[in-house]
C-alpha positions in Angstrom: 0.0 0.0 0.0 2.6 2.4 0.9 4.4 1.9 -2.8 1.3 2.5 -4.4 0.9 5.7 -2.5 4.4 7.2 -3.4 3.4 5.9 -6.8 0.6 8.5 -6.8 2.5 11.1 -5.1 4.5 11.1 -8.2 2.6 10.4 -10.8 0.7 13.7 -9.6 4.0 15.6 -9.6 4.8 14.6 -13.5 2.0 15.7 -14.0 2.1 19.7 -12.1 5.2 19.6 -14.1 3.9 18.8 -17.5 0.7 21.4 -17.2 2.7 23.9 -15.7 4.5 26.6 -18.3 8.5 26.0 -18.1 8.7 29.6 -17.5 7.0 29.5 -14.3 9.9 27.9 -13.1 12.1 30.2 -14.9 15.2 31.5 -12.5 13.9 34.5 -11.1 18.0 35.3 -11.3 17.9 36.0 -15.1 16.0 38.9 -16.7 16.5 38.1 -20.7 17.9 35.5 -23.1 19.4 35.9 -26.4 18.8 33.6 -29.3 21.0 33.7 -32.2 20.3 32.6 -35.8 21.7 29.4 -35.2 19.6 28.5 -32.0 22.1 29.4 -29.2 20.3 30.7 -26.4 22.4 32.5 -23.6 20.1 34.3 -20.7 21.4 37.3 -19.1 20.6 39.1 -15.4 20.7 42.5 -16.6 18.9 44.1 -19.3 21.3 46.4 -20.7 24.0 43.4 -20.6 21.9 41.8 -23.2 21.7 44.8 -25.2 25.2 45.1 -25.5 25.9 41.3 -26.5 22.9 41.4 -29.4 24.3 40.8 -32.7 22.3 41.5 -36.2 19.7 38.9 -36.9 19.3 37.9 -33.0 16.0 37.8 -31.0 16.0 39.4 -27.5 13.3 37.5 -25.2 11.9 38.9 -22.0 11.9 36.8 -18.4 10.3 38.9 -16.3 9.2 42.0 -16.6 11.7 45.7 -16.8 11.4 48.4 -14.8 13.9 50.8 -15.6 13.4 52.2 -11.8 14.4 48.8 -10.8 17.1 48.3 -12.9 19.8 50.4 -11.1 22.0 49.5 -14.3 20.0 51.5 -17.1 17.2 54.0 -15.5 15.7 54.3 -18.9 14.0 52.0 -21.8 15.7 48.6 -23.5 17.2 50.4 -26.3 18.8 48.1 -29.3 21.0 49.5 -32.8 21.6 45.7 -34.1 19.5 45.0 -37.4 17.2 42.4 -38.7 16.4 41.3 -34.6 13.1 40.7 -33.1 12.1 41.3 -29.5 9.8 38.9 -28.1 8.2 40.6 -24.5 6.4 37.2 -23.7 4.1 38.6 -21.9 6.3 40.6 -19.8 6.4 44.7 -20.3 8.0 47.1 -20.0 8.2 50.8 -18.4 10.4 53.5 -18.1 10.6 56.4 -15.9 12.7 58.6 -17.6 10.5 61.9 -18.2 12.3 63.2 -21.5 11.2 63.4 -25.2 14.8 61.8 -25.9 15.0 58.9 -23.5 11.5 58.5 -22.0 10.8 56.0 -24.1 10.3 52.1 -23.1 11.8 50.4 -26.6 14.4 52.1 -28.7 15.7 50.1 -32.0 16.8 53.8 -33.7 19.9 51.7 -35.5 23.3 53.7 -36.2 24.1 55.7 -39.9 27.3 53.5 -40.1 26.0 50.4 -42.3 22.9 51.8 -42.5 20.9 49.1 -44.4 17.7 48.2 -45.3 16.4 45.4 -42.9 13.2 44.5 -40.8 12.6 44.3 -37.0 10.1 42.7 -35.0 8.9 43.6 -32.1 6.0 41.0 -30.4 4.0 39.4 -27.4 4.3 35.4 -28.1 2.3 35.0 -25.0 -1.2 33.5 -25.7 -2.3 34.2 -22.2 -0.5 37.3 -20.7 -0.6 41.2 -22.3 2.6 43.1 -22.7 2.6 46.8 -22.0 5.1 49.3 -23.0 4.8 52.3 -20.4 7.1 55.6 -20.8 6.5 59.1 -20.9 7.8 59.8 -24.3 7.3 57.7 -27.2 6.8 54.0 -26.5 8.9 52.7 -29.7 11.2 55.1 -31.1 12.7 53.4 -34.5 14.7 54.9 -37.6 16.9 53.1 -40.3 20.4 55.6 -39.6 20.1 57.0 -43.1 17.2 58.1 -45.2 18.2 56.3 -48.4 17.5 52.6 -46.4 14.3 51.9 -44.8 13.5 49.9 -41.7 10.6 47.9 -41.6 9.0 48.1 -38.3 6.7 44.7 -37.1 4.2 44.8 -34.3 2.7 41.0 -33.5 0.8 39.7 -30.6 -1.5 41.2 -27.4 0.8 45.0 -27.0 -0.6 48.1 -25.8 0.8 52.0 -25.2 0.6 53.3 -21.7 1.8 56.9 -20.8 3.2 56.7 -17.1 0.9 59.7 -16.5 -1.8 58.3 -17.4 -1.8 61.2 -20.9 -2.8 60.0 -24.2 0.2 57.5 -25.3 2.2 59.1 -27.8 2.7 55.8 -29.4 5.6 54.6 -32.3 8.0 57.6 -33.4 9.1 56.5 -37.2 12.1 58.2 -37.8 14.7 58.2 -40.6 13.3 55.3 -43.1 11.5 53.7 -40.5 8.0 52.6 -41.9 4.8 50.3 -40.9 2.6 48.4 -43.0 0.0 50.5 -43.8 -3.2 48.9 -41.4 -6.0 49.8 -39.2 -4.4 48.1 -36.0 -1.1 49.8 -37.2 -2.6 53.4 -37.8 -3.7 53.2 -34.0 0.4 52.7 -33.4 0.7 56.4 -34.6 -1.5 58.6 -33.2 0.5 61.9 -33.6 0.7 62.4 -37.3 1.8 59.6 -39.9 2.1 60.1 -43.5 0.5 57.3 -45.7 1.9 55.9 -48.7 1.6 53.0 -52.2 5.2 51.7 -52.7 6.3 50.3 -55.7 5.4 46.8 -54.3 1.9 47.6 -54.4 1.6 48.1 -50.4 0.7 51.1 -48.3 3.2 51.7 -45.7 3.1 54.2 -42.8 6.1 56.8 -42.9 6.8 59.2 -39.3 7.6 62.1 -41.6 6.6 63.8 -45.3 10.0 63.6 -46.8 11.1 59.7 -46.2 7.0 59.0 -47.6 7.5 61.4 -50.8 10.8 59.7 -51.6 9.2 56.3 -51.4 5.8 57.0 -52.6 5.2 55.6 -55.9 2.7 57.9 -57.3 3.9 60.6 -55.2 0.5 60.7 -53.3 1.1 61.6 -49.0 -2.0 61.1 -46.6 -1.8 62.3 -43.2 -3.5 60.0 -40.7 -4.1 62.1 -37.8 -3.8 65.5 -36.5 0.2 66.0 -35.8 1.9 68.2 -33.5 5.4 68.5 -33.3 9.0 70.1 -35.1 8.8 68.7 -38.5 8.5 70.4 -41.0 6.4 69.9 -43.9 9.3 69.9 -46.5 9.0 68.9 -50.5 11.4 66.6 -50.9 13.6 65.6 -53.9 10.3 64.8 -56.2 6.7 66.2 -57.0 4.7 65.5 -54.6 0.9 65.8 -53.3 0.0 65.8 -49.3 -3.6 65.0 -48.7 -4.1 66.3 -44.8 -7.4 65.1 -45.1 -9.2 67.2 -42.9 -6.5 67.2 -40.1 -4.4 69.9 -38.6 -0.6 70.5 -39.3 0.5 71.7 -35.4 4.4 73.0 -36.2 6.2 74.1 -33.3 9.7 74.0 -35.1 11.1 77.0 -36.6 12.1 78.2 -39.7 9.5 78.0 -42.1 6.1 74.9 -41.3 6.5 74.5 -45.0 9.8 74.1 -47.0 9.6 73.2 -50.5 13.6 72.7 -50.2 14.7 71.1 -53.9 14.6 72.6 -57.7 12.6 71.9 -59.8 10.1 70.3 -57.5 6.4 71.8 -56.9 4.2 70.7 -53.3 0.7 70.5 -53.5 -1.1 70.6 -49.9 -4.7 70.2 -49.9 -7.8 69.6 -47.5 -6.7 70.6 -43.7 -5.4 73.3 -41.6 -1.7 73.8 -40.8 -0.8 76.1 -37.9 2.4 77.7 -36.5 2.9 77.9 -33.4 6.3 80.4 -33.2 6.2 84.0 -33.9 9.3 84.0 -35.3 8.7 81.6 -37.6 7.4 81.8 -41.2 4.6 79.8 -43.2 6.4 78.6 -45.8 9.1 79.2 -47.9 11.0 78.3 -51.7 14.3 80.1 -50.1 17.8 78.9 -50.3 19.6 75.4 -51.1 18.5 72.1 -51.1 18.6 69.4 -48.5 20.4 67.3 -50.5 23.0 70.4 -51.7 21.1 70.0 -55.0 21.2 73.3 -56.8 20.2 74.1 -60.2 22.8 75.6 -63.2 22.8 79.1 -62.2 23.3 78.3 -58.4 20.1 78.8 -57.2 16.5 76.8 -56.6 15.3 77.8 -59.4 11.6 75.8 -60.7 10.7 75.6 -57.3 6.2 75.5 -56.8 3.8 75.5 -53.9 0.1 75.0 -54.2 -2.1 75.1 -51.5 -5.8 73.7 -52.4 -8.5 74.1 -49.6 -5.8 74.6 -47.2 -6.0 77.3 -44.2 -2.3 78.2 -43.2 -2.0 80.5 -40.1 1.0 82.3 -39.3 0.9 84.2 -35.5 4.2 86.4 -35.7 5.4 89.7 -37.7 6.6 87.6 -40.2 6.2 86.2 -44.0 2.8 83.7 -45.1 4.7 82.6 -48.1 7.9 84.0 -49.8 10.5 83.3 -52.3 13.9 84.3 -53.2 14.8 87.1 -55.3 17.7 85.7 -57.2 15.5 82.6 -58.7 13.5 82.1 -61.9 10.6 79.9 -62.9 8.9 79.4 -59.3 5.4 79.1 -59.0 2.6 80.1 -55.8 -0.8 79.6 -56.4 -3.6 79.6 -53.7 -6.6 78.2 -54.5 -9.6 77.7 -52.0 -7.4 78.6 -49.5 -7.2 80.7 -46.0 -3.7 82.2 -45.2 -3.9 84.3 -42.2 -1.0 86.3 -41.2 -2.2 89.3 -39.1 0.7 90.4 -37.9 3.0 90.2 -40.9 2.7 89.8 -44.7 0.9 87.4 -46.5 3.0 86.3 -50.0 6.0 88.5 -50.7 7.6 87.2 -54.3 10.5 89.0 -55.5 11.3 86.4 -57.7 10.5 85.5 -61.4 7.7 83.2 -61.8 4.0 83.2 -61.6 1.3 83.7 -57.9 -1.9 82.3 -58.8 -4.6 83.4 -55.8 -8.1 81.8 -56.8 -11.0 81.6 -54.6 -9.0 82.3 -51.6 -8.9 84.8 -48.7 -5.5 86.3 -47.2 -5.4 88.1 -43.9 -2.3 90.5 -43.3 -1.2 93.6 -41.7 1.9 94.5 -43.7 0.7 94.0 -47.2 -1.6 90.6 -48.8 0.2 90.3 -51.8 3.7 91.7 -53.1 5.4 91.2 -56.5 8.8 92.9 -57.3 9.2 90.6 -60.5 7.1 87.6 -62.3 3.6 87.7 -62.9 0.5 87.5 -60.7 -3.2 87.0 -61.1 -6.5 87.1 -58.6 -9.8 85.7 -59.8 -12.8 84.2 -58.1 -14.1 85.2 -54.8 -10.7 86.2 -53.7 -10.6 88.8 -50.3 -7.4 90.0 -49.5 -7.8 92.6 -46.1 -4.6 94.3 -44.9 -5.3 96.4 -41.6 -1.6 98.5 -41.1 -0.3 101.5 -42.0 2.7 101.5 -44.3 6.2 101.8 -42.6 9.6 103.6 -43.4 11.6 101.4 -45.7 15.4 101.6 -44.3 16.8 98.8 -46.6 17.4 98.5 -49.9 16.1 94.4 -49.9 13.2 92.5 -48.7 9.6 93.7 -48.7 7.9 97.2 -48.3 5.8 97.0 -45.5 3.4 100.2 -47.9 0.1 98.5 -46.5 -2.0 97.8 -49.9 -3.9 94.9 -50.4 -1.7 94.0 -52.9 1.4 96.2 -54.5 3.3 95.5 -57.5 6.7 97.0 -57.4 8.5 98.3 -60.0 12.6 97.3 -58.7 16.3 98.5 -59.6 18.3 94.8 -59.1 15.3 92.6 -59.2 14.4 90.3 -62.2 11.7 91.7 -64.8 7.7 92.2 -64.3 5.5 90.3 -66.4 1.9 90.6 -66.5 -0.4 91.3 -63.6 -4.1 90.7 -64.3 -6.8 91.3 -60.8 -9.9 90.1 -62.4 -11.9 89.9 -59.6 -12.3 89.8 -55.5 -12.5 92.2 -52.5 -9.6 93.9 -51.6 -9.3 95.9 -48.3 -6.6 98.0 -47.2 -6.9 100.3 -43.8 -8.5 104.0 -44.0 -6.6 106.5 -46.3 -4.1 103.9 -47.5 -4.3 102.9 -51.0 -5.6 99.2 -52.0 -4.0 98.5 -54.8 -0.2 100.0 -55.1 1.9 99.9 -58.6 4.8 102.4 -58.1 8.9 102.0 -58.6 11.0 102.1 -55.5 13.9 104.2 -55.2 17.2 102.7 -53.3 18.9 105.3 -53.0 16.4 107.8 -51.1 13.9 104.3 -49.8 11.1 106.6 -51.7 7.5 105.5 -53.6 8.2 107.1 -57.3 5.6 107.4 -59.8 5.5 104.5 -62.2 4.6 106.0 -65.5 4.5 102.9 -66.9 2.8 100.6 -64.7 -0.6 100.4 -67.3 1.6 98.3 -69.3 2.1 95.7 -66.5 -1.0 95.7 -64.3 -4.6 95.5 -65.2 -7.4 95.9 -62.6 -10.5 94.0 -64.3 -12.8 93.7 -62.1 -13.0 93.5 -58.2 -14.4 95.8 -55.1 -11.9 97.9 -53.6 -11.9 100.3 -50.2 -10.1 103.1 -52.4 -9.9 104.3 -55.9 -7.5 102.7 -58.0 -5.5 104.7 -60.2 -6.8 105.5 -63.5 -3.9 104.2 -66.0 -3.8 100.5 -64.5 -7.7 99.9 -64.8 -8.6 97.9 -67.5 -12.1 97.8 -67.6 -15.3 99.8 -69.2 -17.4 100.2 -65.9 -16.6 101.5 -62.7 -18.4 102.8 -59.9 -18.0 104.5 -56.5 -20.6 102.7 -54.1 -21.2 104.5 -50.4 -23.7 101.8 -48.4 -23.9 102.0 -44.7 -21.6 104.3 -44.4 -19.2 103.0 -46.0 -18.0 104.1 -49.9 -15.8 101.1 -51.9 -15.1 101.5 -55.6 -16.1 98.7 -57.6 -15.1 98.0 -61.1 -16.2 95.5 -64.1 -19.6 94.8 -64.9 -20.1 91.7 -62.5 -18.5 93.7 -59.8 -20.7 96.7 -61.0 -23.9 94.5 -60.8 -23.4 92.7 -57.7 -23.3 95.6 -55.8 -26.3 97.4 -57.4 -28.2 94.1 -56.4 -27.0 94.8 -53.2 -28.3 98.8 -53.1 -30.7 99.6 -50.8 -32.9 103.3 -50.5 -30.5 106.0 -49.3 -27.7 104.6 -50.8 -25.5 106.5 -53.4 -23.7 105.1 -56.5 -21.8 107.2 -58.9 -20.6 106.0 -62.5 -17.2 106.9 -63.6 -17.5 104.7 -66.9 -20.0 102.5 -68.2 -19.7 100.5 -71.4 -21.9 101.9 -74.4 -25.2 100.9 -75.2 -25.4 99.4 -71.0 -29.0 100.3 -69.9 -28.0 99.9 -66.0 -30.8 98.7 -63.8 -31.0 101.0 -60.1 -33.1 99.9 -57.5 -35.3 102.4 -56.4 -34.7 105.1 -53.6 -31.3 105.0 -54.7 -29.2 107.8 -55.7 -27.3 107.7 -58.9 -24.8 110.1 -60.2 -23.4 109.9 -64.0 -19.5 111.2 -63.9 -18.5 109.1 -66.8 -18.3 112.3 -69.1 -21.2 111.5 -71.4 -25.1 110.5 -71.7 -25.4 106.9 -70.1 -28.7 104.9 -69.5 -30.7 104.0 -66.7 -33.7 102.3 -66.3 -34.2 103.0 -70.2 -33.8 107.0 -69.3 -31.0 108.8 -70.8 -29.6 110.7 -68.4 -26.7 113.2 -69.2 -23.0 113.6 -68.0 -23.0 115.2 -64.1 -26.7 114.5 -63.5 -27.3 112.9 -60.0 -30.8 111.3 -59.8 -32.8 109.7 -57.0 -34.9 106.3 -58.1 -38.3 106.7 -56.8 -41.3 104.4 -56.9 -43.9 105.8 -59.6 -47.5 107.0 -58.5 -50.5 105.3 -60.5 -51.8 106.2 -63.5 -54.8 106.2 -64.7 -56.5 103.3 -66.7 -57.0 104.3 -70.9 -59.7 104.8 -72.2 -59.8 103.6 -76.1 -63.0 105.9 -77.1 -61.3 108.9 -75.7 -58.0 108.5 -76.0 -57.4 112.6 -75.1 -58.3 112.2 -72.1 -55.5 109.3 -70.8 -53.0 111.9 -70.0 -50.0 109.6 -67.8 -48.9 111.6 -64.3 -45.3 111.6 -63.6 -45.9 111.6 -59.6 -43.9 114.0 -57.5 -40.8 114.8 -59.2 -37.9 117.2 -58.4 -34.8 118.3 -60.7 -31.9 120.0 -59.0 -29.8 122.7 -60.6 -27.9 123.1 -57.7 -30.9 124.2 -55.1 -33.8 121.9 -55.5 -37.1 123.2 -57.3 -40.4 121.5 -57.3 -40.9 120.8 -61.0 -44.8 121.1 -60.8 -44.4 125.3 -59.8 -42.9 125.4 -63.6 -44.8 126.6 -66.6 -46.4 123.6 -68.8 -44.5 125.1 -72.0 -40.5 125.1 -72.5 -38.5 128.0 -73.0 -35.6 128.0 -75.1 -32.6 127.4 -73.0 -34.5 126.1 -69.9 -32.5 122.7 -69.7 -35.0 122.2 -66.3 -37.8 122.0 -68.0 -36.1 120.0 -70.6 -35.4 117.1 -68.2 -39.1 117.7 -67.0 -40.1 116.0 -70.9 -38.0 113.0 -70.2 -39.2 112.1 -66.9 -42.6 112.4 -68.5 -41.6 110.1 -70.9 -40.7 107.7 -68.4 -44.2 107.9 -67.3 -45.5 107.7 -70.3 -43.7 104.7 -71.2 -44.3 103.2 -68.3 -40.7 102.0 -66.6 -40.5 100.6 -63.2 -39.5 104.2 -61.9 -39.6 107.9 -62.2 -36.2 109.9 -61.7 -35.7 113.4 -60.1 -33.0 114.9 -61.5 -30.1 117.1 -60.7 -28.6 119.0 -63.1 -24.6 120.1 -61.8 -22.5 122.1 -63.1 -19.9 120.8 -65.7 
């Protein structure tokens, strides 16, 4: 009997063993083990001893879990630089209690630039029963390849999640240089702050940390951001076309600089669809200034055939600085807005000295300095454009850079700066503050830092069409209709005929608009209660009455006339209402005599208006008669 019981005892012991996981019995002693590619397996007591025996191609396993607070001999994350490794935390985590953007991180494989290589590393949880956490302040993983050229392929496997320490948002997996994820839902989670999405050449999306090392892999040169970002990097070109796709997310730059840097020739950025905000005053929008990243420069030594397109994009800019700008000294760049925002209320919205074209289409630019400036190139506004500029100009006291004069836009006629082109303002609103002129063509003089006339500006800029807060000078508007409009106290200048006839639609009773040209043969349409003065220096026509050069007439609302009477037709005499005609004091025209007299140009006038009456247009006009 008693062998049969120790037969039990120990047939019940084999058996705790076999159900048992061998690492429950695991010696507590040793915190890692390193497997190399040809199935060695040595463990280690510390940590950081294991990360400085890893080789390339190893796998580093957990044994119990890391806390860098426990750890006396590395009081930060497991950080690793070998390639082609895998890190198994087999159901073990780990945390860090460094508090730093550089170290407070819980798993670091950023690999060395020296033999930088393409290669892969995995990172998982072989545990089927236990969840790994990664705890840190900073970024859980922080990865990068050493060199942008090589990429590192970054694999997440198994049950891992994020933890801040502070119990914050976690910030995640930082992709740096060439480091990359394959593009899916459970690995877009991994990268909550930013990540740019890209097709490869294989046919795969991956997920890139940064917009430069996606447009040098992206295949069809199409970048979208996957969630709002907030951080240093900057939004920069790259080597090749490219096209960001924000996607309705906001662009948080805290660097400095410029947030956008289209930083090779011959290379034009297109950002669309999101907001992108700067957070430094000292720092500018974005810029197509100086030499490339890669010291890529084009023949003459400059960036020449640089472009920037923002489309449905609202760029805001806090500090007494540039929205967008270029460099003097280069040719063939390119700036178009188009459905855009770009708010820079403290400094000046595009400044382009260089030769090239701006292109601002449906979009709205907020400034204090000046919206737009052109020293050389070409520029043109159309659509629903509103430029508003709200300072005063400013003493110029250098012979470079831009001329804080305060117009809306101002195109600037340069000793040392390439040639102007052709500058075409077809439409918009432009807005400059009181007394200072909206739109600005003039040469600048270096020596005295003087406005000079411009004799020839008419040659080079053409106003269109467009509403402006001030008159516009006479020998750069290209267009037969113009106006002066004064509505709620306010007067604004508007010129071309869909600028003309939107804000007659807009005309209420006891509000004034005065022609300064109107095209022939236009019978213009005023709303009544309105008063109208023609100053275009000959007979124009309104409300199909001709009313002659320096007449100011008031629109009223006819009375009604009497219904005709076909058997006695003498009798159906039309009444004109109450009318009054001004020579300079007004008269009631009803104390005249029935009959003209030669030379009375008052009773004159009194024949028209009848036969407005009698003709019955939608209004009768009392007229003022100035002198010429």
């Amino acid at each position: 009997m008693r062998r049969k019981g120790w037969l039990g005892l120990i047939l019940a012991v084999i058996m705790v063993f076999t159900m048992t996981p061998p690492t429950a019995f695991a010696d507590d002693s040793y915190a890692c083990e390193i497997m190399t590619k040809d199935g060695r397996t040595t463990q280690y007591e510390t940590v950081k001893a294991a990360c400085d025996a890893i080789k390339d191609g190893d796998t580093l396993k957990l044994l119990k879990d890391y806390d860098s607070s426990v750890d006396s001999t590395n009081n930060f994350g497991i950080s690793l630089t070998a390639r082609y490794i895998t890190i198994d935390l087999n159901g073990y985590s780990v945390t860090s209690h460094k508090e730093s953007i550089k170290y407070g991180y819980a798993l670091k494989v950023a690999q060395k630039s020296s033999g930088a290589r393409d290669n892969t590393v995995t990172i998982k949880n072989s545990s089927t029963t236990r969840q790994s956490v990664l705890a840190s302040s900073s970024y859980q993983i922080i990865t990068g390849s050493g060199n942008g050229k090589y990429n590192q392929i970054i694999k997440i496997e198994g049950n891992i999640v994020f933890r801040d320490i502070d119990g914050e948002t976690p910030l995640g997996i930082e992709l740096g240089t060439g480091a990359k994820l394959l593009d899916t839902d459970s690995a877009r989670a991994l990268v909550p702050n930013g990540g740019f999405s890209v097709k490869e050449a294989d046919g795969s999306s991956y997920i890139y940390g940064n917009l430069s090392n996606a447009a040098r892999r992206s295949a069809d040169g199409n970048i979208v951001l996957l969630h709002d970002y907030e951080g240093s990097d900057k939004i920069a070109s790259g080597s090749k076309d490219s096209v960001l796709d924000l996607d309705g997310h906001t662009y948080t730059y805290t660097g400095n600089g410029s947030a956008i840097d289209v930083n090779y020739p011959n290379v034009t950025l297109t950002v669309k669809n999101g907001k992108i905000v700067v957070t430094d005053e000292n720092t500018a929008g974005a810029v197509l200034i100086g030499k490339s990243a890669g010291g890529i420069e084009s023949s003459e030594g400059n960036m020449n055939n640089r472009g920037l397109i923002l489309d449905g994009v609202e760029l805001t800019v806090p500090g007494d600085t540039y929205g967008i700008a270029t460099n003097g000294t280069e040719t063939g760049n390119t700036v178009m807005l188009k459905n855009s925002v770009l708010n820079v209320k403290n400094g000046l919205g595009i400044y382009f000295p260089s030769d090239g074209d701006v292109i601002i289409e449906d979009s709205t630019i907020n400034a204090k300095h000046a919206g737009v400036q052109i020293c050389a190139g070409n520029l043109t506004v159309t659509g629903e454009t509103v430029i508003t500029v709200t300072g005063q100009p400013q003493e110029k006291t250098d012979n470079d850079g831009a001329i804080a004069d305060g117009a809306a836009v101002s195109i600037i006629n340069r000793e040392g700066y390439k040639d102007l082109g052709t500058v075409n303002i077809e439409s918009g609103t432009f807005n400059s503050a009181a007394d200072v002129e909206v739109v600005k063509a003039y040469s600048f003089n270096n020596a005295n830092k003087t406005e000079d006339e411009w004799a020839e500006a008419g040659d080079t800029v053409n106003v269109k069409g467009g509403s402006f807060s001030s008159d516009i000078a006479e020998n750069i508007v290209k267009s037969d209709m113009k106006a002066t409009v004064t509505s709620g106290g306010e007067t604004t200048v508007v010129i071309g005929k869909q600028a003309v006839e939107n804000a007659i639609a807009e005309l209420k009773a006891g509000d004034k608009i005065e022609f300064q040209s109107v095209a022939d043969d236009t019978d213009v349409k005023i709303p009544e209660g309105v008063e109208v003065t023609n100053s275009t220096g000959s007979d124009m026509t309104i409300n199909n009455v001709t009313v002659a050069d320096g007449v100011t007439a008031i629109v009223k609302k006819p009375e009604p006339t009497e219904p005709t009477n076909p058997s006695n037709p003498s009798t159906d005499k039309p009444t004109t209402g109450d009318q009054e005609q001004t020579t300079g004091d007004k008269v009631d025209a009803d104390k005249e005599s029935d009959s003209p007299k030669t030379g009375d140009d008052t009773m004159v006038l009194g024949y028209v208006i009848m036969m407005l009456a009698a003709l019955g247009i939608g209004g009768t006009l009392a007229v003022n008669r100035k002198k010429n």
